[in-house]
C-alpha positions as CSV (number, residue, x, y, z in Angstrom):
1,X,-21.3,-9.7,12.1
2,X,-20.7,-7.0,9.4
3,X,-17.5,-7.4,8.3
4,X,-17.8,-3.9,6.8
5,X,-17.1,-0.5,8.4
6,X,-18.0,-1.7,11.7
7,X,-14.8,-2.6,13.0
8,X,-13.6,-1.7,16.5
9,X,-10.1,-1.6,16.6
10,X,-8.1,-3.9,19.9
11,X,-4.7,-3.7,20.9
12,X,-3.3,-6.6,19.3
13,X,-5.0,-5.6,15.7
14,X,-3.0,-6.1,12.6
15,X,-3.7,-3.0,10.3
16,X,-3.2,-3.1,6.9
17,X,-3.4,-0.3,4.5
18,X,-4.0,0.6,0.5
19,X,-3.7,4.6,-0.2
20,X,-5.4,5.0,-3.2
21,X,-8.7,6.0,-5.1
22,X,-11.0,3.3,-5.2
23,X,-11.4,1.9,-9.3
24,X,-10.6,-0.8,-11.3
25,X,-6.7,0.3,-11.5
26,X,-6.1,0.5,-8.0
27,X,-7.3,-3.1,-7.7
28,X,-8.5,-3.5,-4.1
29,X,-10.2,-6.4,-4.9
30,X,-6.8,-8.1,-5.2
31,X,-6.2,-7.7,-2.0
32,X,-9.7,-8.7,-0.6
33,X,-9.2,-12.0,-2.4
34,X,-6.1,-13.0,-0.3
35,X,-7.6,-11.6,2.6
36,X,-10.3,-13.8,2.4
37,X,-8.3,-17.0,3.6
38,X,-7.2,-15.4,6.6
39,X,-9.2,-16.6,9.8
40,X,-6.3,-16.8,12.7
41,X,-5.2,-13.1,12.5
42,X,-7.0,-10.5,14.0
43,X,-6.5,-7.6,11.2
44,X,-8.4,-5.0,9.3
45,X,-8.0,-3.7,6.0
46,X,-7.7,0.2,5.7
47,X,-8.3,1.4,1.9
48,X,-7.9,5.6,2.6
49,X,-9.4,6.7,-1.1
50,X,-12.5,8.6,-2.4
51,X,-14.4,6.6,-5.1
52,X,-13.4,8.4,-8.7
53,X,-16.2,6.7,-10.9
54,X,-19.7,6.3,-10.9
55,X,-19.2,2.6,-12.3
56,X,-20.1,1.0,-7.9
57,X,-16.3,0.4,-6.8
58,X,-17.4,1.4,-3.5
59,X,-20.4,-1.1,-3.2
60,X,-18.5,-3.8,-4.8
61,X,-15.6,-3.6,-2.6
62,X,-18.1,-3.3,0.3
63,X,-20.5,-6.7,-0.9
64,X,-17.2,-8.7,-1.4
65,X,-15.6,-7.9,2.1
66,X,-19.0,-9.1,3.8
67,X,-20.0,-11.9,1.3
68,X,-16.0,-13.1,2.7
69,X,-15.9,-11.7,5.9
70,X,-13.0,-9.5,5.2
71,X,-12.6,-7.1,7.5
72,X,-13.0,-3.6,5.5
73,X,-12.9,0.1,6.8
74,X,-13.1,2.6,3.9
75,X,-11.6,5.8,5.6
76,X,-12.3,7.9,1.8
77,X,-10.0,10.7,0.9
78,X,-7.5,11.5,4.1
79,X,-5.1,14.7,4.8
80,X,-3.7,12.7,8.2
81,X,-2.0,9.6,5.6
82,X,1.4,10.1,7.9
83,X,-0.7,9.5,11.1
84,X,-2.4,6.7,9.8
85,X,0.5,5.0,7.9
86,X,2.6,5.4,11.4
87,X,-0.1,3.2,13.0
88,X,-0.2,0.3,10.2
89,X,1.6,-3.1,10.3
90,X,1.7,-3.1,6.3
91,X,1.2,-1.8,3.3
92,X,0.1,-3.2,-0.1
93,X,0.2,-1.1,-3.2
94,X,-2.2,-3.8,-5.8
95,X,-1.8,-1.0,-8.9
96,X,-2.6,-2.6,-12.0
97,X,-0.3,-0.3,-13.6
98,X,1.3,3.0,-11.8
99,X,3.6,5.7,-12.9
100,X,5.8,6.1,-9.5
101,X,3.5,5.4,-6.8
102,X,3.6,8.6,-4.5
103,X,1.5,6.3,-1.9
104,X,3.6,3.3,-1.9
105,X,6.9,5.6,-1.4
106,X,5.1,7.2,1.5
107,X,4.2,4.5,3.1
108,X,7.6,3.4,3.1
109,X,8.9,6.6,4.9
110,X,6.9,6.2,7.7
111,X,8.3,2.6,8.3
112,X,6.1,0.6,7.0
113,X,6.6,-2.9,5.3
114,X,5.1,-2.5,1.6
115,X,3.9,-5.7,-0.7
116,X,3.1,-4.3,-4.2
117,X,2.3,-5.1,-7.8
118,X,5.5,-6.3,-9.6
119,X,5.1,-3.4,-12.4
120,X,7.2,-0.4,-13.7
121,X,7.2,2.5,-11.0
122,X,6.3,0.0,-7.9
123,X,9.2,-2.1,-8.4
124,X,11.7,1.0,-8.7
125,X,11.3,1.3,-4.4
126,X,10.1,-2.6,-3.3
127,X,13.6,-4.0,-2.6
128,X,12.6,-8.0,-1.8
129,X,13.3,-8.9,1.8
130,X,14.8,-5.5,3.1
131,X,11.5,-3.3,3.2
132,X,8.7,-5.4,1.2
133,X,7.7,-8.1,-1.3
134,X,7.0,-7.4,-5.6
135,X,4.3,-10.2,-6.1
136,X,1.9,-11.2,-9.0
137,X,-0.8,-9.1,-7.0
138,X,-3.8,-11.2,-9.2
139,X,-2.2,-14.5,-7.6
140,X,-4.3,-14.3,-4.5
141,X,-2.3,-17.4,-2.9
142,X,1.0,-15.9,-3.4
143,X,0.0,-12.1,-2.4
144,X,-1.8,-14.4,0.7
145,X,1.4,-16.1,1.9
146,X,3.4,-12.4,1.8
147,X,0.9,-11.1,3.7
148,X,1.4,-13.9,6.7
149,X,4.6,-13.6,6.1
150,X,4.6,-10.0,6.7
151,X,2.6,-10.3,9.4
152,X,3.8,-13.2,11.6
153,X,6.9,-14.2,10.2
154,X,9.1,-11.5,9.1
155,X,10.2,-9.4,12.0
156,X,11.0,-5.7,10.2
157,X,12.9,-2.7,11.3
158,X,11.3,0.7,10.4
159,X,14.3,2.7,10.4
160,X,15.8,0.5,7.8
161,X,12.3,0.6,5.6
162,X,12.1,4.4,5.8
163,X,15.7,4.7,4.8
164,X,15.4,2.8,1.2
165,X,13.2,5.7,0.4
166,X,15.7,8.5,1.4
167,X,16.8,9.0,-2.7
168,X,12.7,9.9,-3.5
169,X,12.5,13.0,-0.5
170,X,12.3,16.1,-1.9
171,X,16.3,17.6,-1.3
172,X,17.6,14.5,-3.2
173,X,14.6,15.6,-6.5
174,X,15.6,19.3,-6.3
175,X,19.5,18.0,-6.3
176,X,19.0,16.2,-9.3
177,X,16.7,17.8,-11.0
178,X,19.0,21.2,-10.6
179,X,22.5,19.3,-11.5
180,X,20.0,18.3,-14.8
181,X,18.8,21.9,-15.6
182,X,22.4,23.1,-15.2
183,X,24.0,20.4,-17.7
184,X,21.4,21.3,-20.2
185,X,22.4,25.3,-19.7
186,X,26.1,24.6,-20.2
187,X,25.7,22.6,-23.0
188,X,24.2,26.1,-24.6
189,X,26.8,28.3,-23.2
């Protein structure tokens, strides 16, 4: 079987999902490590990302899925994320290093459990238990325990995981960022 782009998806599928380019500092592979161990759960793993280097990400993402059989579908650069994110079971965000993480905070909005890389900007919207997990995202047995967790054990509600987001949407930015631009001005008035 190829484990790779083939997948047919069946009703009781788990989907996770990783929005983001494919390159060493979005660090699929990460999650393909974990994956790997994971032989009573129908799932597949959705990376939606156009490669940005010429350095093989693609191909070594690809030859690591089927040399595991990790089930892998690279959807490449997407302008339906909301659809897809709506039809997922969880996010990860495996960042080796990220500034906010638009992805991660959108994945979130649409409901969606999130398990990411405990680093600055990922860890400013993971609150542990209530919409996802911060883990060590190179520790392939702990990110592999969150994922069953996610999966089988942790029943979430998407209403609450779309609400933790609520202070990132755009009216809450343009509140601040106005009441920010107006202090500065008065202080020069």
């Amino acid at each position: 079987r190829d484990y790779v782009q083939n997948i047919v998806p069946r009703a009781n599928m788990k989907i996770i999902v990783s929005v983001g380019e494919l390159s060493n500092r979005k660090n699929h592979i990460a999650v393909l490590k974990a994956l790997k161990h994971i032989s009573d759960i129908d799932y597949c793993y959705i990376i939606c990302g156009r490669e940005m280097t010429n350095k093989g990400t693609k191909k070594i993402l690809e030859k690591y899925a089927s040399e595991n059989k990790v089930n892998l579908l690279l959807l490449g650069q997407r302008n339906d994320l909301p659809e897809i994110l709506n039809c997922c079971d969880l996010g990860i965000i495996p960042s080796i290093r990220e500034g906010l993480g638009l992805s991660g905070i959108e994945t979130l909005a649409c409901g969606v459990p999130l398990i990411g890389n405990n680093v600055q900007g990922i860890k400013d919207y993971i609150v542990e238990d209530l919409n996802g997990y911060l883990v060590n995202i190179n520790d392939e047995n702990q990110l592999y325990k969150k994922i069953l967790h996610c999966l089988t054990g942790k029943k979430w509600e998407r209403n609450v995981i779309s609400n933790t987001v609520r202070k990132f949407s755009k009216e809450t930015c343009i509140k601040e960022m106005t009441a920010i631009y107006s202090d500065i001005l008065n202080t020069f008035m």
